[in-house]
N, C-alpha and C positions, 0 to 999 in steps of 0.2 A: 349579321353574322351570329350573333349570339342566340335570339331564338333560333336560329337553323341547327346550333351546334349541340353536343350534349360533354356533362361533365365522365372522366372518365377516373375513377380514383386507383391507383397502382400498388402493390405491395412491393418493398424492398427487392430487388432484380429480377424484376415483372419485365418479361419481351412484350414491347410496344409493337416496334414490327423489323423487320429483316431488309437489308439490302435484296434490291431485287423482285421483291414483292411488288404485289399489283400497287399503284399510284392511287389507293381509293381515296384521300382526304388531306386534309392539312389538320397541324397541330398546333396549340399553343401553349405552354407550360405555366400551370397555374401557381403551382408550388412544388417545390422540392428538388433532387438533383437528376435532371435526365441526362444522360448522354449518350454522344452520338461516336457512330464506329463506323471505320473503311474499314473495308475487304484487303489484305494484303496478299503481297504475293506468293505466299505459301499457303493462305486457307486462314491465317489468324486474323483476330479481332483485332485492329487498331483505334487507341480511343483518342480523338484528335479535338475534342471538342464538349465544355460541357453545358449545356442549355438551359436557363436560369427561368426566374418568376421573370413573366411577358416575353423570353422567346418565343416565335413562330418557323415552323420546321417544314419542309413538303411542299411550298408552292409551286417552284421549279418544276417539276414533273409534271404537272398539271397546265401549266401555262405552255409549256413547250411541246405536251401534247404524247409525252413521254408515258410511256404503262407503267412503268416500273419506277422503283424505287432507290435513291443512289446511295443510301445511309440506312446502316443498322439504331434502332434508338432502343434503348433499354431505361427503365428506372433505378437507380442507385441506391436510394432511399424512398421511404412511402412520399409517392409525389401526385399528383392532380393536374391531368391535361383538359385543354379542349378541344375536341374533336370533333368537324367539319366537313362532312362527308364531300366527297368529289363532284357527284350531282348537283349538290347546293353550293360550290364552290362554282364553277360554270352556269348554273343558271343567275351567280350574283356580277357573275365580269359579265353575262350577257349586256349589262345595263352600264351604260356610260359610266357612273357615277361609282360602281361597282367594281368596274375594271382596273378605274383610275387607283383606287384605295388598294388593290391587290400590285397594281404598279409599283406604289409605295412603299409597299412591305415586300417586295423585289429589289428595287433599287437598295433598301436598307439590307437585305440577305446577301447582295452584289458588293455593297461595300466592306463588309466584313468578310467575305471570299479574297476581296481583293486582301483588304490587310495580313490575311492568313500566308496569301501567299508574297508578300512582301517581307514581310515574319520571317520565312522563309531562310533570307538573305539575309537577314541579320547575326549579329555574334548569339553562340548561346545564351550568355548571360542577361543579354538584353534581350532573347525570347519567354526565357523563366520570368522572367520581369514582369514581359505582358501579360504573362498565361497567369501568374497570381492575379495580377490589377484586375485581369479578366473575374477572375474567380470572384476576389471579394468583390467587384461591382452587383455582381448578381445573387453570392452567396455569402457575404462580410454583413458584421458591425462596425462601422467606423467611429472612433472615441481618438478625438485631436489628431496625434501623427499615426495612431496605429488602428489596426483591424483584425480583429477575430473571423477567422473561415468558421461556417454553418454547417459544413459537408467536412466529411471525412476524407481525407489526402495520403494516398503513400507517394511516397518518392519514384515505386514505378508509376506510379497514374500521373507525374507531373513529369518524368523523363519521357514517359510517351506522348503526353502533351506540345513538352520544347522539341522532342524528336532526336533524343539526345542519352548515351547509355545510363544504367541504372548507376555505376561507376562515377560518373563526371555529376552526375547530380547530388548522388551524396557527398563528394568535394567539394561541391558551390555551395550544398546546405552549411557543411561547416565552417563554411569560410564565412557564410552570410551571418551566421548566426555568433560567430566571432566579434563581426562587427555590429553586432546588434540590429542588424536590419532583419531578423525573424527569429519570431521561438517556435523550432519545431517540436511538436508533442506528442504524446506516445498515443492518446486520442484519437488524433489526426484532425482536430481544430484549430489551426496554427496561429499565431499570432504574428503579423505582419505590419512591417512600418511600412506604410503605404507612400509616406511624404518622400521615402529616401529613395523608392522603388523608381517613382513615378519620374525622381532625379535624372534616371539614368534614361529616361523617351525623349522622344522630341518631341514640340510642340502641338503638330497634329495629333498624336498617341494622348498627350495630357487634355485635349481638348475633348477628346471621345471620353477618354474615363471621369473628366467632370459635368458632361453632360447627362441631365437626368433621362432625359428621353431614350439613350440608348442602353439595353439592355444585353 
C-alpha cells in the first residue's frame, strides 16, 4: 500500500474532496485535523466526525463498487494524507491476502458506523462524553487524570458533533467546567479530565478508548 500510495500535504481548509465525487481512492490521515461532513437537508455542511493520525476514509465506495462518494472531507489545519488511488486499491483486493487486509479496515470503519449510530440513542451528555474521548484519543496529550485537545474546538463544532443546539452545549460546558471535569479556553485547546469523562461509558466505550490499536 505504501509504495502504491503518495503523500499529499494540505493547507489549513484545504478541500480534500466533496460528497458525491467520483470514488477515485482511499485516504489515510498522516497528521493533523481532517474532518468529515454530511450533506444535510437544506444544502449545509454537517460535520459529524473528526479523522485523526491513522484514520483511513473512502473504502466503502470502492469495495461496494459505488462511483461516488458519501463524505465531504476537508483539512482543519495543515494536515498530511495518504492517498491510494482506486486503481491500486482493486488491483491489491485482486490478491487474496490483499482483500483480506482491506476486509479489516472495513470491519474496523463498520464498527465505528455502528457506535455512531448507537451514540445516537444515547443522553446528550453521554454523547459530548464520547465525542471528546474521541477527540483526545486521536488529538490529546494525556498527563494522569487529564488531557489537552491539539485541535482547535468551538462549542458549535462539538454541538454539531453530539448533534445537539449551540444553547444546550454551552450549559453542559458550564456546568462541566463547574465541576471541574474541563477547562474550556479561549484558544480552543481544551483541557479535559478524561478519567471523569470516561466515568460516565460503559464498559465496551472504556475499552475502545483504551485500546491503542483503535484510532
Amino acid at each position: 500500500i505504501v509504495e502504491r500510495s503518495k503523500i499529499v500535504t494540505l493547507r489549513r481548509n484545504a478541500l480534500i474532496c466533496r460528497a458525491e465525487d467520483p470514488a477515485d481512492g482511499i485516504y489515510a490521515v498522516l497528521e493533523g485535523d481532517v474532518r468529515a461532513y454530511l450533506r444535510g437537508d437544506d444544502g449545509e455542511a454537517i460535520f459529524y466526525r473528526s479523522l485523526g493520525p491513522g484514520t483511513w476514509t473512502g473504502i466503502t465506495p470502492i469495495l461496494n463498487r459505488s462511483t461516488t462518494r458519501m463524505t465531504t472531507l476537508r483539512a482543519h489545519s495543515q494536515s498530511a494524507v495518504l492517498f491510494l488511488p482506486r486503481a491500486d486499491v482493486e488491483s491489491i483486493a485482486s490478491e487474496r491476502d490483499g482483500l483480506a487486509a482491506f476486509v479489516d479496515l472495513l470491519c474496523i470503519l463498520n464498527n465505528d458506523t455502528t457506535r455512531l449510530a448507537l451514540d445516537g440513542r444515547s443522553d446528550a451528555t453521554v454523547r459530548t462524553a464520547r465525542a471528546l474521548l474521541r477527540l483526545v484519543k486521536v488529538h490529546g496529550q494525556r498527563a494522569g487524570d487529564f488531557a489537552e485537545l491539539e485541535i482547535r474546538l468551538s462549542q458549535a463544532d462539538l454541538a454539531s458533533l453530539v448533534g445537539v443546539s449551540r444553547q444546550y452545549m454551552n450549559e453542559l460546558i458550564a456546568r462541566w467546567e463547574k465541576d471541574a471535569m474541563l477547562q474550556w479556553r479561549s484558544s480552543g485547546r481544551h483541557r479535559l479530565n478524561w478519567r471523569e469523562l470516561c466515568g460516565m461509558l460503559n464498559p465496551s466505550d472504556r475499552e475502545w478508548f483504551e485500546n491503542p490499536g483503535r484510532a
